[in-house]
Residue frames relative to the residue before (quaternion, step in Angstrom):
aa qw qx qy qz dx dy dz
X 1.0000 0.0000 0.0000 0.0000 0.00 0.00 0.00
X 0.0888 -0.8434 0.4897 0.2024 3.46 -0.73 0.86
X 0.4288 -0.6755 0.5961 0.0679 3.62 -1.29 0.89
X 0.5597 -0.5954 0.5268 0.2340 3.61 -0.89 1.07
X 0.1264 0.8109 -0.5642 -0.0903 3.61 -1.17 0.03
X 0.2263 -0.8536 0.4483 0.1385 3.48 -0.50 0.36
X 0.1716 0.8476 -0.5020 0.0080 3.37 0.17 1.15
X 0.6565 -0.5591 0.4766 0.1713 3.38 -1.72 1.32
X 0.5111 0.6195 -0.5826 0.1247 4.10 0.02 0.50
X 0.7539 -0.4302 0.2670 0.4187 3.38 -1.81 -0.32
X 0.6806 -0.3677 0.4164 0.4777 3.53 -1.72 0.24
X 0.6281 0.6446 -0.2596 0.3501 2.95 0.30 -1.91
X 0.7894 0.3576 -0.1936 0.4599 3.78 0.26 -1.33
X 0.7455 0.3226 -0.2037 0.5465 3.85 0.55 -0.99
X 0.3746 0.3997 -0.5491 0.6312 3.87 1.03 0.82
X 0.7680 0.2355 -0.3143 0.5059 4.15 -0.42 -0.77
X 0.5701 0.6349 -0.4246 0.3028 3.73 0.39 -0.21
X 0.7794 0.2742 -0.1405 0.5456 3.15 1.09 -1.29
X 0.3358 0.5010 -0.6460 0.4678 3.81 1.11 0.51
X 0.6751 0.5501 -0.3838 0.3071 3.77 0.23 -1.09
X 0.6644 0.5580 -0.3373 0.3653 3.21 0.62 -1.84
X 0.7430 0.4764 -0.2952 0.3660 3.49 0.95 -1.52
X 0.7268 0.4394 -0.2743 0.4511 3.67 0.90 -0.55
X 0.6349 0.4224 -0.3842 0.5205 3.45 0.99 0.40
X 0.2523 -0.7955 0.3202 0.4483 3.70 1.88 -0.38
X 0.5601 0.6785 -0.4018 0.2538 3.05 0.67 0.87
X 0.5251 -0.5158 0.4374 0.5166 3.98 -0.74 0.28
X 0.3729 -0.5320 0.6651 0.3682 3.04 -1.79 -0.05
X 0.4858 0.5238 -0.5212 0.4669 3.62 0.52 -0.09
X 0.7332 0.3333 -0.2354 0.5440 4.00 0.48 -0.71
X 0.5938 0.5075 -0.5531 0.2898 3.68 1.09 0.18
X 0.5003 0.7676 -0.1866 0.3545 2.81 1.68 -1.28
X 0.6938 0.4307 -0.1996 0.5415 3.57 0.51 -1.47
X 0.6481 0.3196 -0.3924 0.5690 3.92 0.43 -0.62
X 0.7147 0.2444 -0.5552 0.3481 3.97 -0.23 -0.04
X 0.3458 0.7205 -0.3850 0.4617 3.82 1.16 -0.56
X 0.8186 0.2915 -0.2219 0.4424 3.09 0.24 -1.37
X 0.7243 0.5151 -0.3468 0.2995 3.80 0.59 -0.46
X 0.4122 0.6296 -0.4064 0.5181 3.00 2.04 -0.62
X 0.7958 0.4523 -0.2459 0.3188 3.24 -0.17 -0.96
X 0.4069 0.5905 -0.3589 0.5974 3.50 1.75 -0.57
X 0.8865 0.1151 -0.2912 0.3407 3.27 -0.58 -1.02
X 0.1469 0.6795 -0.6304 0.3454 3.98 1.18 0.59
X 0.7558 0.6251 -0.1113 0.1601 2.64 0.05 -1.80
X 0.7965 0.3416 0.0157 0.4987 2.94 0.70 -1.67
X 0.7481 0.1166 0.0844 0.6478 3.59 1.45 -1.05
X 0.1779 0.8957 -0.3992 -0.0819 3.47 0.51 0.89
X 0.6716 0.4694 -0.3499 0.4541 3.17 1.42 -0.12
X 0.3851 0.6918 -0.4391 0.4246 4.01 1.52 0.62
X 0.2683 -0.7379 0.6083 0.1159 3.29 -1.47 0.88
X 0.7276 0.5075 -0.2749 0.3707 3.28 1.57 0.37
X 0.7403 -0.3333 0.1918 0.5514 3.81 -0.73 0.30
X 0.4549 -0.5960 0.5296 0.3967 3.44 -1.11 -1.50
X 0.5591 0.1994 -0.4793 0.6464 3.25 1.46 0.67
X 0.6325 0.4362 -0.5106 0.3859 3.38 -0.06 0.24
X 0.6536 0.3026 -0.4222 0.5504 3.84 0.68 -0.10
X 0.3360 0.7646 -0.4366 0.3344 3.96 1.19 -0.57
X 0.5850 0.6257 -0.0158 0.5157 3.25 1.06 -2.51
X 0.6795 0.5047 -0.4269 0.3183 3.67 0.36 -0.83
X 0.8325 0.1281 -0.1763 0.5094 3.36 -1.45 1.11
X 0.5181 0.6721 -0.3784 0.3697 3.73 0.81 0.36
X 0.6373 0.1523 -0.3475 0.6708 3.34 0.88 0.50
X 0.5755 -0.6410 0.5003 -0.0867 3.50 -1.95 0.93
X 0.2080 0.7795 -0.5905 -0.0207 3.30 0.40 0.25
X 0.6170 -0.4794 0.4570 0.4251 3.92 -1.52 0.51
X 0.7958 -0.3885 0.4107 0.2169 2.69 -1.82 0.95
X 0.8515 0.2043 -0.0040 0.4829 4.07 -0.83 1.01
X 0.5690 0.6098 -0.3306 0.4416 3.55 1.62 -0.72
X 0.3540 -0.6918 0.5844 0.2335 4.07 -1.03 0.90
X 0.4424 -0.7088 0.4636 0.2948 3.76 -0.56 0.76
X 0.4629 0.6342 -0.3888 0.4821 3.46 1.62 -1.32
X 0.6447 0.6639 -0.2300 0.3011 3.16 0.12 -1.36
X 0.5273 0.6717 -0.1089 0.5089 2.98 0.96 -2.32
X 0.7665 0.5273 -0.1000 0.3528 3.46 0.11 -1.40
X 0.6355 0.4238 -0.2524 0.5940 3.25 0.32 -1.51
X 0.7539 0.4090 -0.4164 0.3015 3.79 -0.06 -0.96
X 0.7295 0.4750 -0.2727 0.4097 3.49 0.63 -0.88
X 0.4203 0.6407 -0.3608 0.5316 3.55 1.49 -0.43
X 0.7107 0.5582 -0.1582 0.3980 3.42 0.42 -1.53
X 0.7040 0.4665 -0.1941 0.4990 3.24 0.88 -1.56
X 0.5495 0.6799 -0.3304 0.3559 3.68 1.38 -1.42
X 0.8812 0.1125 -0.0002 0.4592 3.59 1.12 -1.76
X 0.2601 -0.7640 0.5792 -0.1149 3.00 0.97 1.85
């Protein structure tokens, strides 16, 4: 059952909101409820995470050796990247 709601945001934001909504064909009333809803997904599921659900999904999927610094890790392949 859906319920009305009346939320309080800027001009500025609910002008670019509904360019979006319209170019994806979608309401902004249904953009709203699907980010709503994922917040509340990843509450759930991860409540103390500041990150999506594929991006905590992703967590701890890659290995690095044993003793190895990731920073490190990084900087080389950066380096190597812009030879």
């Amino acid at each position: 059952m859906n319920v009305k709601l009346t939320l309080t945001l800027d001009k500025a934001v609910i002008i670019k909101a509904k360019v979006v909504a319209r170019k994806s064909g979608r309401s902004l009333s249904d953009m709203v409820e699907t980010y709503l809803k994922t917040q509340i997904c990843r509450e759930a599921t991860h409540p103390s995470s500041n990150y999506s659900p594929l991006v905590s999904s992703l967590k701890g999927s890659i290995k690095l050796p044993e003793g190895s610094d990731y920073k490190q890790e990084l900087k080389s392949a950066l380096a190597n990247k812009y030879k």
